[in-house]
N, C-alpha and C positions, 0 to 999 in steps of 0.2 A: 165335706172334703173326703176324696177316697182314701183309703188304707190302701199305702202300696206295701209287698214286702220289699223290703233295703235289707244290705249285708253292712253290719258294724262289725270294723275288725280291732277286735282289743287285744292289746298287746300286754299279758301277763308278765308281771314284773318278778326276777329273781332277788332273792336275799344274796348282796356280795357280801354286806360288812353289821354289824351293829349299830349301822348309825342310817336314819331314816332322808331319803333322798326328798326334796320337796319337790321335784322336778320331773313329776312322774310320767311317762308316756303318755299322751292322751291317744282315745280313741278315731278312728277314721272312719267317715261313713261312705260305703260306695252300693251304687245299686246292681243287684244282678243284671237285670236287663241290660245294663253299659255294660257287662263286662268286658265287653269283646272291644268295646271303642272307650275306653276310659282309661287311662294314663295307667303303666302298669305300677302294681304294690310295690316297693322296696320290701324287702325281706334280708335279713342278714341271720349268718349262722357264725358261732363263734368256735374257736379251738377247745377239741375236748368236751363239747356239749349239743346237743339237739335241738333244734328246732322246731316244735310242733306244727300243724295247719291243718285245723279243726272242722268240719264241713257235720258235724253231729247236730247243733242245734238249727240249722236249716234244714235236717233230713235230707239234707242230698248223697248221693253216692258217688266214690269216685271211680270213672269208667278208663281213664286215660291218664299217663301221665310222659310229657315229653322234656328230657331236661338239653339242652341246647348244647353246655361243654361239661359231662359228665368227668371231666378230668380232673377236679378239683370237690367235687359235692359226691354223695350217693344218698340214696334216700328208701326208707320202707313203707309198707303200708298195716294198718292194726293187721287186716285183714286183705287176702289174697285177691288181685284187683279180678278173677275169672271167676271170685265167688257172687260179684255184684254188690258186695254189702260194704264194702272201704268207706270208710267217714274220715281217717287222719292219717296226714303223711307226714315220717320222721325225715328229717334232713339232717346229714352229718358233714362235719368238712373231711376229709382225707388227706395224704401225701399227694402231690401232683403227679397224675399218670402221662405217661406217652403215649397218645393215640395215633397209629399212622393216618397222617391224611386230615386231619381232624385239626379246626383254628380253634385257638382259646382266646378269652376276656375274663378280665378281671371283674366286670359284671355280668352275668349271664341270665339267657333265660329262663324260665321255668312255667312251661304251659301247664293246668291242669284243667283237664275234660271233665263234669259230675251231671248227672241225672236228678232231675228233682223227684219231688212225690208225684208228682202228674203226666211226670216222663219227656218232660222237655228238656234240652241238653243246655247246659253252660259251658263256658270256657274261661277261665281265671289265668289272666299272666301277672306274673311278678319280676320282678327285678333281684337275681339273687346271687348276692356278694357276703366275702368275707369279712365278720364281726371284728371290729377295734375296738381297744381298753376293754372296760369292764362289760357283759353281757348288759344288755337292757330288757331281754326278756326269752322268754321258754317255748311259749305256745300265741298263735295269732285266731281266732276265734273268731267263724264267721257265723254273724248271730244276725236273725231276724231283728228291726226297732220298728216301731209303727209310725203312722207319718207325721205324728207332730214332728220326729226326729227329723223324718224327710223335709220337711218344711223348712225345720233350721239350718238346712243345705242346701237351700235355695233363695231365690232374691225375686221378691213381686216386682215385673215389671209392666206389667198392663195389667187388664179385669180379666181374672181367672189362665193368667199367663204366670207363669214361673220361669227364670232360670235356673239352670245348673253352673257349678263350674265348670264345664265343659265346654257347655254355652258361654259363658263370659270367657272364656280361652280363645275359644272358637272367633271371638266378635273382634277379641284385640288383635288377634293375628290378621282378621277381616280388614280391621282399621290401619294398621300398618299397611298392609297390601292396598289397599285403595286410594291411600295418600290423605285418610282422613289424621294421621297422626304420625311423626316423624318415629324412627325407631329411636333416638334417644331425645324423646319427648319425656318432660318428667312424669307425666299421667302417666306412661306406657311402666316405666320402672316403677309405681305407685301401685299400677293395676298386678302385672309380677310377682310384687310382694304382698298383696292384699291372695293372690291364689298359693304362695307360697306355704301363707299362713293358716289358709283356710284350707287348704289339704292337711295340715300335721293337727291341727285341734279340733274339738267337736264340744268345747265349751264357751263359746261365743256362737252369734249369730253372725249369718255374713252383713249385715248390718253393722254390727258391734267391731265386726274387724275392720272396714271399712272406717269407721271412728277411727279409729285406733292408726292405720295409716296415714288417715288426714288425707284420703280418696271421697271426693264429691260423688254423695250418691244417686246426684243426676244424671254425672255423666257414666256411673259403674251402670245405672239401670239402661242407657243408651247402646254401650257395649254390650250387653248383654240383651238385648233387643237384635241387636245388629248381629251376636252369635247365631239367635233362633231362623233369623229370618236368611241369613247366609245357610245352614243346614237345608233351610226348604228349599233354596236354590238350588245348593250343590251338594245333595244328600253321600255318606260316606258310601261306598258300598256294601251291600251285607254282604259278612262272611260266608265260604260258603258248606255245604253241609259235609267236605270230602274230611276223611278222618285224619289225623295229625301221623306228620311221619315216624316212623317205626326204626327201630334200629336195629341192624345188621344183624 
């Protein structure tokens, strides 16, 4: 099996109180290659504290950063993004500003552009909102795993074929649309919650969650069949190389 490199994004946990949470974050695994066409991160920043986003143990640089409604967020980098060398951007929340001209959301985007070792570009979006109750964490950490990891975030569905979640996203929306499956079929909310779950942990196998839904994994491997072969039909387009807009 090859070695791909995957981005694991761990979410460092804060000390609120003297007493030990059992509930700890778990990790999320996403691949760089997706990053452009993979659901974007959720990111929250809380009142009064920073946010970390770590890009040091993949060695990448960060070349770009565009944040969507800068009127609620700002953000730093260790290092000056003209020097080429930025690995971590800080994110802080602020007072709400008034920008003329300018629409705000309570979720916003946050593009960032980075360069790898060998000079190919990424793009990383997230989803970045305002932290409620207690913080859950400090810094997100996108770290190289090797592919067994990869493996476990994926579902054998034929000989030497693999899904993604993506692909099985991809297959139910396919099944829906084709009239293979009613939208309030119970498989459809079964399959939902089985990617619900299989986006927030990384200590089960998509197998394992699957059990655990009480999702038949004949029909999760037909969905996800039906993801891959919908993509080769109707491939996304690639993004394309022009640089990300700039502000005023």
């Amino acid at each position: 099996m090859k070695t791909g490199i995957f981005c694991v994004i761990t979410f460092s946990l804060i000390t609120v109180s003297f007493s030990v949470d059992a509930q700890q974050p778990g990790a999320s695994t996403i691949s760089p290659s997706q990053s452009v066409t993979e659901k974007a991160i959720n990111l929250q920043v809380w009142t009064g504290r920073a946010t970390a986003i770590d890009f040091s143990s993949v060695n990448e640089q960060i070349t770009q950063i565009f944040l969507a409604d800068p009127s609620r967020f700002t953000y730093a980098t260790d290092t000056p993004l003209e020097t080429g060398r930025a690995t971590t951007i800080f994110l802080r929340r602020i007072k709400p500003l008034q920008f003329p001209n300018l629409t705000t959301a309570s979720v916003t985007n946050l593009f960032v552009k980075t360069k790898t070792a060998n000079g190919n570009a990424r793009l990383y979006t997230f989803n970045l909102q305002a932290g409620e109750n207690l913080p859950k964490y400090s810094t997100i950490d996108i770290a190289a795993v090797s592919g067994v990891e990869q493996q476990r975030q994926t579902l054998e569905v034929g000989s030497f074929r693999r899904a993604t979640l993506s692909d099985i996203e991809r297959g139910l929306v396919a099944a829906v649309r084709l009239g293979y499956a009613p939208t309030r079929d119970p498989i459809v909310f079964k399959v939902r919650e089985f990617l619900a779950i299989a986006r927030n942990t990384s200590s089960q196998t998509l197998v394992e969650i699957a059990q655990k839904v009480n999702l038949p994994l004949p029909v999760l491997t037909e969905i996800g069949l039906l993801g891959i072969e919908d993509n080769i039909k109707n491939p996304a387009p690639k993004p394309n190389s022009y640089p990300m807009p700039t502000s005023e």
